[in-house]
C-alpha positions as CSV (number, residue, x, y, z in Angstrom):
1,X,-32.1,-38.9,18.9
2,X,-32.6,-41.5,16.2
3,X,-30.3,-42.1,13.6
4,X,-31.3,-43.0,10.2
5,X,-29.1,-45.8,8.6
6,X,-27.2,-43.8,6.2
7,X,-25.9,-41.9,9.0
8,X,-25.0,-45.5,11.1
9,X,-23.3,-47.0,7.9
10,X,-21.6,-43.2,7.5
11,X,-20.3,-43.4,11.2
12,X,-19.6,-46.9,11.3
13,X,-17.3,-46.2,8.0
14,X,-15.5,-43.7,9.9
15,X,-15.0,-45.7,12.5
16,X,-13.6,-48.0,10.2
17,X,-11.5,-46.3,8.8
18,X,-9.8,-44.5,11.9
19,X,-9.1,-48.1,12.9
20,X,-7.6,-49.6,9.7
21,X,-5.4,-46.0,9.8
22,X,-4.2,-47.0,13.4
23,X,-3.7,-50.5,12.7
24,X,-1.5,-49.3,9.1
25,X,0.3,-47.0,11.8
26,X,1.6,-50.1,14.1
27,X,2.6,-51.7,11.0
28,X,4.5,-49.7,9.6
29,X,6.4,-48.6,12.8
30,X,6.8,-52.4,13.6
31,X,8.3,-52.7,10.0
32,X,10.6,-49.4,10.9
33,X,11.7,-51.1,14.4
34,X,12.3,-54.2,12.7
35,X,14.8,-52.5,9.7
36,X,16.4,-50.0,12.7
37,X,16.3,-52.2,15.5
38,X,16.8,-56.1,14.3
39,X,20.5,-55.8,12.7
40,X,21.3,-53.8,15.6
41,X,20.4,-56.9,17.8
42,X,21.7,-59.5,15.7
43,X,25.1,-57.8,15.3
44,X,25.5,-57.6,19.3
45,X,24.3,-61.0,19.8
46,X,27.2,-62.1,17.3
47,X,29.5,-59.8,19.7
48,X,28.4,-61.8,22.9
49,X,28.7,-65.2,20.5
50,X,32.6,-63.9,19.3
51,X,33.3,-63.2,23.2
52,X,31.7,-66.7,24.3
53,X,34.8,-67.9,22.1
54,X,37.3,-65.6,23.5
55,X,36.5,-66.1,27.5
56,X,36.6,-70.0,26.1
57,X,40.0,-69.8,24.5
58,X,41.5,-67.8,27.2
59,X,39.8,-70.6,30.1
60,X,41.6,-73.6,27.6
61,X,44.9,-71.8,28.1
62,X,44.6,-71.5,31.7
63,X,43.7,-75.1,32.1
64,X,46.6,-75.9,30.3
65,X,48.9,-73.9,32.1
66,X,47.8,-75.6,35.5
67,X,47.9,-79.1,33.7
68,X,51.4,-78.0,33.0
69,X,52.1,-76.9,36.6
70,X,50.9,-79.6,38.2
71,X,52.9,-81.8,36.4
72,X,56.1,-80.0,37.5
73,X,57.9,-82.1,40.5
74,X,58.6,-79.6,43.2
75,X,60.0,-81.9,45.3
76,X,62.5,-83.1,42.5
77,X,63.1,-79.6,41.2
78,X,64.0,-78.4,45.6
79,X,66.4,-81.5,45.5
80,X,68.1,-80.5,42.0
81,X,68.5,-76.8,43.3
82,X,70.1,-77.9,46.3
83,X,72.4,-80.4,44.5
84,X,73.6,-77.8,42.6
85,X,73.6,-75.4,45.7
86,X,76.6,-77.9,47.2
87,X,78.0,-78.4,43.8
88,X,78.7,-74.7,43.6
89,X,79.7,-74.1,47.2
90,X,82.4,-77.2,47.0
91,X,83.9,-75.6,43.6
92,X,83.7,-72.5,45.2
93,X,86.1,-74.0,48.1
94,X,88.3,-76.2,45.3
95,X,89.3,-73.2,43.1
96,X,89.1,-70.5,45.9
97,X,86.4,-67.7,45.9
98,X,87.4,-64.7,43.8
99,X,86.5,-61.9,46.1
């Protein structure tokens, strides 16, 4: 079966244009993804950004609050309580226990 060239160049345009068609397709559903799809990811990544900064602020506090009890003096603060413990106990005994 040989073809005459008319009806190569006619099948070849076909072909053609069955490609380009296909190839207009993808773009234009890559350009649809892109407008539907891209905000949606740009949006969440800010959310993960804007909870980065809340796990951050939250690990600063705790670090302070450790800074702040270590820097407590236990051993002082046992002594002052039981200071106080006698104190109380001996005023208990001066002015007589109310009970």
């Amino acid at each position: 079966m040989i073809m005459n060239t008319e009806e190569l160049i006619k099948k070849q345009t076909n072909w053609i244009k069955a490609v380009f068609g296909a190839l207009a397709a993808i773009v234009v559903a890559l350009i649809i993804f892109g407008a539907l799809l891209v905000p949606k990811f740009y949006k969440a990544v800010d959310e993960v950004e804007s909870s980065i900064q809340e796990i951050n602020v939250l690990v600063k506090d705790a670090d302070e609050a450790v800074q702040n009890i270590n820097k407590v003096d236990f051993d002082h603060l046992k002594q002052s309580i039981d200071d106080l413990s006698k104190i109380t106990a001996f005023l208990a005994n001066v002015f007589g226990d109310s009970k």
